[in-house]
ChimeraX commands (.cxc) that place a marker at each C-alpha (Angstrom):
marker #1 position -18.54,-36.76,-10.69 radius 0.5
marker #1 position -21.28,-37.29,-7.96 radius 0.5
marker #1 position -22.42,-33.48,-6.47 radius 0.5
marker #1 position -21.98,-32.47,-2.85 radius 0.5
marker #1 position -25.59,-32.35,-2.37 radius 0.5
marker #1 position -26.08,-36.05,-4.16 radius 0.5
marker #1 position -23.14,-36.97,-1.26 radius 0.5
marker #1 position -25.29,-35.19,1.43 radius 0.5
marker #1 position -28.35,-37.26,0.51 radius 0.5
marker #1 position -26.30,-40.71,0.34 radius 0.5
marker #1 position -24.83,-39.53,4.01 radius 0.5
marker #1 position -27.99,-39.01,5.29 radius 0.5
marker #1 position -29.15,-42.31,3.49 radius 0.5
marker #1 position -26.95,-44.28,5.15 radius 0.5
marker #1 position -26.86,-42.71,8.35 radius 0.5
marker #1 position -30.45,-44.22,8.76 radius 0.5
marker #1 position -29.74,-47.04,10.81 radius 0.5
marker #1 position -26.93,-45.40,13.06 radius 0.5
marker #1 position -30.08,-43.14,13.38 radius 0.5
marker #1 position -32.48,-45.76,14.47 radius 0.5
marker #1 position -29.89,-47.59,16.82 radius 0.5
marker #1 position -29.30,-43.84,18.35 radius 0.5
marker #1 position -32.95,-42.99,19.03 radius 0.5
marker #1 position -33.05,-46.49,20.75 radius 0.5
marker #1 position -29.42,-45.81,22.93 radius 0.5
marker #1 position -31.71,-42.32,23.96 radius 0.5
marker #1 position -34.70,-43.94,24.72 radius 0.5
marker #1 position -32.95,-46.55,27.07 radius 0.5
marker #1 position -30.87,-44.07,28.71 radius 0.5
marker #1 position -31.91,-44.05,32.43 radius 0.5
marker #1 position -31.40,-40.07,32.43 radius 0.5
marker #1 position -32.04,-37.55,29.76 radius 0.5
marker #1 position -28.77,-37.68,27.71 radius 0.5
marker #1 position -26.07,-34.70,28.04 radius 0.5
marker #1 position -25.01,-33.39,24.37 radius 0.5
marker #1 position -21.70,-34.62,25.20 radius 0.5
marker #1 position -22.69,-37.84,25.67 radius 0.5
marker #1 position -24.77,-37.52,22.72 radius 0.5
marker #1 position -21.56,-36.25,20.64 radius 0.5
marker #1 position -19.27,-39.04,21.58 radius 0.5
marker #1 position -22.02,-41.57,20.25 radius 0.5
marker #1 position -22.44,-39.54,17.28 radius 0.5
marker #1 position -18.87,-39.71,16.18 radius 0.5
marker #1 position -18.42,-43.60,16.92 radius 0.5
marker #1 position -21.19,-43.90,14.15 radius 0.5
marker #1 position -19.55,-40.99,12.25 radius 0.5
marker #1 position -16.34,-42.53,11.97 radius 0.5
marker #1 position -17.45,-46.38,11.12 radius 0.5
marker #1 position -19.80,-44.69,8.48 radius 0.5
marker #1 position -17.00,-42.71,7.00 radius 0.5
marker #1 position -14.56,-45.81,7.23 radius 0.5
marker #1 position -16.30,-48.88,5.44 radius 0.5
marker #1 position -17.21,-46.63,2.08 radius 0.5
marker #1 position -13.96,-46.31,1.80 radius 0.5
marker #1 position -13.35,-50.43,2.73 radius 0.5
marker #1 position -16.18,-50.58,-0.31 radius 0.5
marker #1 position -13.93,-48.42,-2.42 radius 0.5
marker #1 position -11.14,-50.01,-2.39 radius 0.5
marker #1 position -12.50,-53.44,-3.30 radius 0.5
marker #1 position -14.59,-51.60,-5.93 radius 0.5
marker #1 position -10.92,-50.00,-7.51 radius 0.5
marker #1 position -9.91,-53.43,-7.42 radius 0.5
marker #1 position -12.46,-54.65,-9.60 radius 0.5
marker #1 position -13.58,-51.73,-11.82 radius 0.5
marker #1 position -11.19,-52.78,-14.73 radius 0.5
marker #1 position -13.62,-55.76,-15.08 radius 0.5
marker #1 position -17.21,-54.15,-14.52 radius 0.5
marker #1 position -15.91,-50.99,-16.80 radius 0.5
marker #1 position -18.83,-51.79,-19.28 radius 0.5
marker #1 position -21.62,-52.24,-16.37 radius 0.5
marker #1 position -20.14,-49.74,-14.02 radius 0.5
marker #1 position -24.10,-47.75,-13.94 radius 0.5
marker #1 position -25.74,-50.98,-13.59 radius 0.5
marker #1 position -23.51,-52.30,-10.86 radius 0.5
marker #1 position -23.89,-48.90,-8.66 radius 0.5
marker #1 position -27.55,-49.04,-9.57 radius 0.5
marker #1 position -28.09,-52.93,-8.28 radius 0.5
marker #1 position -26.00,-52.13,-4.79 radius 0.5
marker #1 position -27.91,-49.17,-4.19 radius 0.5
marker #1 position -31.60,-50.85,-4.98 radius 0.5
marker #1 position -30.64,-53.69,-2.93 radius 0.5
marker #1 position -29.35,-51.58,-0.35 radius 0.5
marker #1 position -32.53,-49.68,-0.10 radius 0.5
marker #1 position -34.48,-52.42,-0.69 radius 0.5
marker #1 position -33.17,-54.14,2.27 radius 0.5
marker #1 position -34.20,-50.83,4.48 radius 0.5
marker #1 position -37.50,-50.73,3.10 radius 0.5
marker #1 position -37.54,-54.36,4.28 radius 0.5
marker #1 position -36.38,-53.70,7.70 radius 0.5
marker #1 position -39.11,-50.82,8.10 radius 0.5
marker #1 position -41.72,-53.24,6.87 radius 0.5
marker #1 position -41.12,-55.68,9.58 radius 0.5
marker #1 position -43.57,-56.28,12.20 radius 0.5
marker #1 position -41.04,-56.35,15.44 radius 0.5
marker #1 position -39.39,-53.13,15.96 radius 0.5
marker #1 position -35.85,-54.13,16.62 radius 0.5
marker #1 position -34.40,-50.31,17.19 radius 0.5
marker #1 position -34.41,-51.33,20.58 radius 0.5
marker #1 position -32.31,-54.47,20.20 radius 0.5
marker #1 position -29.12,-53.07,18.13 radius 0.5
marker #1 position -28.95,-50.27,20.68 radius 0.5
marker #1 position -26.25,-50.62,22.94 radius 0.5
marker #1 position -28.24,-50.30,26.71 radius 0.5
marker #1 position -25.39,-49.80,28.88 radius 0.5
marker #1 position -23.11,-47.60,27.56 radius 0.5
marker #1 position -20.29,-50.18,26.93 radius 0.5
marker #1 position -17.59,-48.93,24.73 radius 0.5
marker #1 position -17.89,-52.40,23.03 radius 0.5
marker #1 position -21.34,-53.17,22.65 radius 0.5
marker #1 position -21.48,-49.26,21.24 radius 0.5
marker #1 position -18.82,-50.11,18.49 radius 0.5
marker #1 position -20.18,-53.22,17.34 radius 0.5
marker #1 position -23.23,-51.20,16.61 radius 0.5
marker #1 position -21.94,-48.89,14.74 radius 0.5
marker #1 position -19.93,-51.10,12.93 radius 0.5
marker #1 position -23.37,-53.23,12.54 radius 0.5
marker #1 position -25.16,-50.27,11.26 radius 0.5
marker #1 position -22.32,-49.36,8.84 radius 0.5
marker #1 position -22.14,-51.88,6.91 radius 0.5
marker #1 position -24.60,-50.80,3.83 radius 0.5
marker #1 position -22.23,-48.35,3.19 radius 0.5
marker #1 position -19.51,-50.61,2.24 radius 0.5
marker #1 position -21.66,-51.85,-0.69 radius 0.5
marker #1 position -22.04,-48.34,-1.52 radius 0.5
marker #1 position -18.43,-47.79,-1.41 radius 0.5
marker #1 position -18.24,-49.39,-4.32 radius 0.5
marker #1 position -20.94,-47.94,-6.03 radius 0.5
marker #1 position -18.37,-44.98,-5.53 radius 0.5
marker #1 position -15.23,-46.20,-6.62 radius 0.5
marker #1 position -17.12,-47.14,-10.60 radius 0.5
marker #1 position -18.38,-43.92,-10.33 radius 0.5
marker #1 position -15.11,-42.03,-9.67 radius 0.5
marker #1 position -16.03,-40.38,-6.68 radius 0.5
marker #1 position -13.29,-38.40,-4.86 radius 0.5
marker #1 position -13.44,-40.76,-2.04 radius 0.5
marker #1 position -12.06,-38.35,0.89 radius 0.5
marker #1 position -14.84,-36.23,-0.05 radius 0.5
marker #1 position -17.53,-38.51,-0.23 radius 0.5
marker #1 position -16.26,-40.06,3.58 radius 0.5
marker #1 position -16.01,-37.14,5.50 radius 0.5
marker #1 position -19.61,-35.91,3.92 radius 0.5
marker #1 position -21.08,-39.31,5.01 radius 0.5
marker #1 position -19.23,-39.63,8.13 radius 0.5
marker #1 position -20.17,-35.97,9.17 radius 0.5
marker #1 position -23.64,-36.15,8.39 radius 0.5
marker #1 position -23.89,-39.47,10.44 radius 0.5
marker #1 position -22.48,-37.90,12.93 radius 0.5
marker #1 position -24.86,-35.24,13.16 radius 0.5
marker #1 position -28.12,-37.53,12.51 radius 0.5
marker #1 position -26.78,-40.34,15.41 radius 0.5
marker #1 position -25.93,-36.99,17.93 radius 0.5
marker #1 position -29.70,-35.77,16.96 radius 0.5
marker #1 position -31.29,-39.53,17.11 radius 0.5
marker #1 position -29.60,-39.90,20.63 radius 0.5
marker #1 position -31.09,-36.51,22.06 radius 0.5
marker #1 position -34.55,-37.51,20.16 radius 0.5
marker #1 position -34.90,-40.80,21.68 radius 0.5
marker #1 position -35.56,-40.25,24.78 radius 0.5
marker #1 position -38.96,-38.04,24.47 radius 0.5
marker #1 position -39.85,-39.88,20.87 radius 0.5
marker #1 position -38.70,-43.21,21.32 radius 0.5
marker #1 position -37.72,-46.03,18.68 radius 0.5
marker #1 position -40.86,-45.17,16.55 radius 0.5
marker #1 position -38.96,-42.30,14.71 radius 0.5
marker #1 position -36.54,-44.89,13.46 radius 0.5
marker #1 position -38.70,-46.79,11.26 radius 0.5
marker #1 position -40.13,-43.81,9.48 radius 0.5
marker #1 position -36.36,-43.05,8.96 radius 0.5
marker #1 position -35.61,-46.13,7.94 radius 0.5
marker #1 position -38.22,-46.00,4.78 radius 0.5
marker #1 position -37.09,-42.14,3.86 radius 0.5
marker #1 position -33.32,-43.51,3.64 radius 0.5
marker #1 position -34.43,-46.73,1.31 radius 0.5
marker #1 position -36.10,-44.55,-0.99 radius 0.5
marker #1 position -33.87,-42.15,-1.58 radius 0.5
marker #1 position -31.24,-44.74,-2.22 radius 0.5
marker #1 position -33.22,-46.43,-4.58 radius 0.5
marker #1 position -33.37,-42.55,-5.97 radius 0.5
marker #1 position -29.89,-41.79,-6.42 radius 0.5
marker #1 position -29.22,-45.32,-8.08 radius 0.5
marker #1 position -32.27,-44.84,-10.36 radius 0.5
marker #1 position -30.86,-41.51,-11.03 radius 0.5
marker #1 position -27.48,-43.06,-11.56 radius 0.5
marker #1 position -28.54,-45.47,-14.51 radius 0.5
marker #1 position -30.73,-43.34,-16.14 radius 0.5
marker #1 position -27.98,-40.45,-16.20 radius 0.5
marker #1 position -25.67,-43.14,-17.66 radius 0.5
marker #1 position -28.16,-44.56,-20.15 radius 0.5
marker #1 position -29.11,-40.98,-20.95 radius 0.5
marker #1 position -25.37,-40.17,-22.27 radius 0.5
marker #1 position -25.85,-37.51,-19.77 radius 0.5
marker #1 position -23.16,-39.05,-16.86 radius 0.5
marker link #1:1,2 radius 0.2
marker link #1:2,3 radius 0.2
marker link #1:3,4 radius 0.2
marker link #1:4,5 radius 0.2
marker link #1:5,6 radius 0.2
marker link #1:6,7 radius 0.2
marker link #1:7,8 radius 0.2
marker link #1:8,9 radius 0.2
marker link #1:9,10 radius 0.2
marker link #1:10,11 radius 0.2
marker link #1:11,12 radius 0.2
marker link #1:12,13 radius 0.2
marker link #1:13,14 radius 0.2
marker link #1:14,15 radius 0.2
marker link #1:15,16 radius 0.2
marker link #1:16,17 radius 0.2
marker link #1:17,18 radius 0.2
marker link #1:18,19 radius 0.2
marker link #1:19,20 radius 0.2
marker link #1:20,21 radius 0.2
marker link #1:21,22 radius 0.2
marker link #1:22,23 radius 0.2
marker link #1:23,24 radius 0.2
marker link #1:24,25 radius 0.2
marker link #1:25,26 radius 0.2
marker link #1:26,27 radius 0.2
marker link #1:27,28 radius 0.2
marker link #1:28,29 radius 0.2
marker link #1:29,30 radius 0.2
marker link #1:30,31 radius 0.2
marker link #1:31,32 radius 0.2
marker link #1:32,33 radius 0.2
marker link #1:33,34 radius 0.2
marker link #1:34,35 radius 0.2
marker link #1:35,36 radius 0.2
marker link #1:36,37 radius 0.2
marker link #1:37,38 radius 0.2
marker link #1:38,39 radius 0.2
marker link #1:39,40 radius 0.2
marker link #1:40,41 radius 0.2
marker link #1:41,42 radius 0.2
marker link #1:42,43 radius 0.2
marker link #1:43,44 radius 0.2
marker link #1:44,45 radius 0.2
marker link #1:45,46 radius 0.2
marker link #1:46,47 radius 0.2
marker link #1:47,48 radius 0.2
marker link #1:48,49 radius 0.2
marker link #1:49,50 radius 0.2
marker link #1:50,51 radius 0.2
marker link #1:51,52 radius 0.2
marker link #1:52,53 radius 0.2
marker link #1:53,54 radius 0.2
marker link #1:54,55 radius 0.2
marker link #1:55,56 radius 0.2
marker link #1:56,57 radius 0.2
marker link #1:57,58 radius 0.2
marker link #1:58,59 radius 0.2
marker link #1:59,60 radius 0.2
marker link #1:60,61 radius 0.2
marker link #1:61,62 radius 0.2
marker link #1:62,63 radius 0.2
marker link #1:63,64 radius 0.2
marker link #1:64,65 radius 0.2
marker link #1:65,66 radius 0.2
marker link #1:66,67 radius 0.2
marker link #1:67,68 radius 0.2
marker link #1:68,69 radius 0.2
marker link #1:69,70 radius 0.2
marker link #1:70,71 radius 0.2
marker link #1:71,72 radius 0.2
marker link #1:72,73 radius 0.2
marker link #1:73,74 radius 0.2
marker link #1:74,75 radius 0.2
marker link #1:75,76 radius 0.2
marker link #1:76,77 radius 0.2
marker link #1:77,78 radius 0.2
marker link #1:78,79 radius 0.2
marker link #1:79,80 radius 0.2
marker link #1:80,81 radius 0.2
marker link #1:81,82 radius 0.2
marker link #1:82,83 radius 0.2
marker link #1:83,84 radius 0.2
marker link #1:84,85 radius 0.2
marker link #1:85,86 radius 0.2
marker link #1:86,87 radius 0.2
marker link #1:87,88 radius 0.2
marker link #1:88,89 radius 0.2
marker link #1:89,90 radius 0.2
marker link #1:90,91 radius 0.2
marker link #1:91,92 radius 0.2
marker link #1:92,93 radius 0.2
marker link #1:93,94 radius 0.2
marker link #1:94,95 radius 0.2
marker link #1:95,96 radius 0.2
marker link #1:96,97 radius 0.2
marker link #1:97,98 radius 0.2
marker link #1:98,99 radius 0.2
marker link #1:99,100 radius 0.2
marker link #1:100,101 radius 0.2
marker link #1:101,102 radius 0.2
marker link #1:102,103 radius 0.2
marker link #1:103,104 radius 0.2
marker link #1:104,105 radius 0.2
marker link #1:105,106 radius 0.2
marker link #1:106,107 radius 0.2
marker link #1:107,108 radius 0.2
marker link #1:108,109 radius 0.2
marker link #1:109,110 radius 0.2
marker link #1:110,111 radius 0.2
marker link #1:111,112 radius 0.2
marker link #1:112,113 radius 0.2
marker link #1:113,114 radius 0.2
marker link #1:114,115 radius 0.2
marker link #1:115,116 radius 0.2
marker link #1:116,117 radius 0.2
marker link #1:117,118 radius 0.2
marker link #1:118,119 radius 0.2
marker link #1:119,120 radius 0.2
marker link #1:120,121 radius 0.2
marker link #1:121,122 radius 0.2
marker link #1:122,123 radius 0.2
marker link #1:123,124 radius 0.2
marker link #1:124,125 radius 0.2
marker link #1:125,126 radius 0.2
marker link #1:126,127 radius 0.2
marker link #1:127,128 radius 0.2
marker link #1:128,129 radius 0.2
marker link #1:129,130 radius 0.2
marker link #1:130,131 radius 0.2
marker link #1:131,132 radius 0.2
marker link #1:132,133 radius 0.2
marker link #1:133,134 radius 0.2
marker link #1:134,135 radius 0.2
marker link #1:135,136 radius 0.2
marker link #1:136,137 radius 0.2
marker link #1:137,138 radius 0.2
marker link #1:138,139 radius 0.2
marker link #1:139,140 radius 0.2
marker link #1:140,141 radius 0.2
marker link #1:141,142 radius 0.2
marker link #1:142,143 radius 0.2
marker link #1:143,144 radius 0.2
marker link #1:144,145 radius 0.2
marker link #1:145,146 radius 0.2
marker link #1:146,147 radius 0.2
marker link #1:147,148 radius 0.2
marker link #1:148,149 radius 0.2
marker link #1:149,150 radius 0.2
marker link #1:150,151 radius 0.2
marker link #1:151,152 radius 0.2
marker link #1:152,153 radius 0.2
marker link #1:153,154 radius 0.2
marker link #1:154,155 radius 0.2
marker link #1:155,156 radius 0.2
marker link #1:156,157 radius 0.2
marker link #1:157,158 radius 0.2
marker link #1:158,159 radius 0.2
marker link #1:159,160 radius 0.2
marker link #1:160,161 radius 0.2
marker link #1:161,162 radius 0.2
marker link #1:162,163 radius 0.2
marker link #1:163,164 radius 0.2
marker link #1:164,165 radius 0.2
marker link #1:165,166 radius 0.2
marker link #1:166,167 radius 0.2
marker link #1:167,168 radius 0.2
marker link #1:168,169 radius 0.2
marker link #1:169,170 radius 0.2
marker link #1:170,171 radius 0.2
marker link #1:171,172 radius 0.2
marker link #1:172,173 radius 0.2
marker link #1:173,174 radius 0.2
marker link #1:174,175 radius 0.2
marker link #1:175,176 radius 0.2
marker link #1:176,177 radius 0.2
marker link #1:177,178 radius 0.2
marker link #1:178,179 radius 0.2
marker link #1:179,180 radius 0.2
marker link #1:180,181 radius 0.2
marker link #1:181,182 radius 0.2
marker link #1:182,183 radius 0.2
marker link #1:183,184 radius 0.2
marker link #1:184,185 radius 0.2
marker link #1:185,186 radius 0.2
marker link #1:186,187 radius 0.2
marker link #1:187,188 radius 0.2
marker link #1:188,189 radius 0.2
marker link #1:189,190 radius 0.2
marker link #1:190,191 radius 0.2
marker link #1:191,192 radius 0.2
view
């Protein structure tokens, strides 16, 4: 059974990009944002991050009776690519923190975001379900961490600016490439 700290780490992981789309909604703001605004922002990304692990969960449930044998391998592969893919992002040479960001404010624009910036954790999801994660755990960890980092990334943004993202953005890929190495070598170890 994956650890509440392992579950910390994967929130804050995955809160990443809800991270780097939140410094970029603070660094467009015309004014200095309020907390409360902040907070509201911080829980749209909060709840999509807690909601498509558990999307991912389901489908990986569905399909565990046939990856049984390759269960460490399969949660290892998502979470490399996963990571990979970040470490990808960060790489690039146009920073784009400034074009997921919703610039207005709309209600909309702000959920499609999150929902944009969410959806690494689906694949993860199902990293979760092989592993036989208690998967109301594991969502309100990741969805309350995600809401803290997007609430913090909002009230950053507007004296750092999108910069702080990309950094971000590499520290999340690694250590999600870390828990799945950790994964398959626990496994392969006899120690899981």
């Amino acid at each position: 059974m994956t650890g509440l700290v392992t579950l910390a780490v994967l929130g804050l992981s995955l809160s990443v990009d809800a991270f780097a789309a939140a410094v970029g909604k603070g660094a467009c703001a015309p004014a200095r944002p309020r907390l409360t605004d902040a907070l509201k922002i911080g829980a749209v990304f909060g709840f999509f991050e807690a909601l498509t692990p558990a999307i991912g969960w389901a489908i990986g449930l569905a399909l565990s009776s046939w990856i049984a044998a390759v269960d460490h391998w399969v949660a290892f592969g998502l979470l490399a690519v996963v990571g990979g893919h970040m470490l990808w992002q960060a790489a690039q040479a146009h920073d784009d923190t400034a074009d997921i960001a919703p610039r207005s404010g709309a209600p909309l624009r702000l959920v499609l975001t999150a929902l944009a910036t969410s959806i690494d954790a689906m694949a993860v999801g199902v990293s979760l379900a092989v592993l036989d994660v208690d998967i109301v755990v594991a969502c309100l960890i990741i969805g309350g961490v995600t809401t803290l980092v997007a609430t913090g990334g909002v009230l950053l943004g507007r004296h750092a600016g999108p910069y702080l993202g990309r950094y971000a953005e590499v520290l999340g890929g690694v250590a999600l490439i870390g828990i799945g190495s950790l994964i398959l070598w626990q496994h392969l170890s006899g120690q899981a």
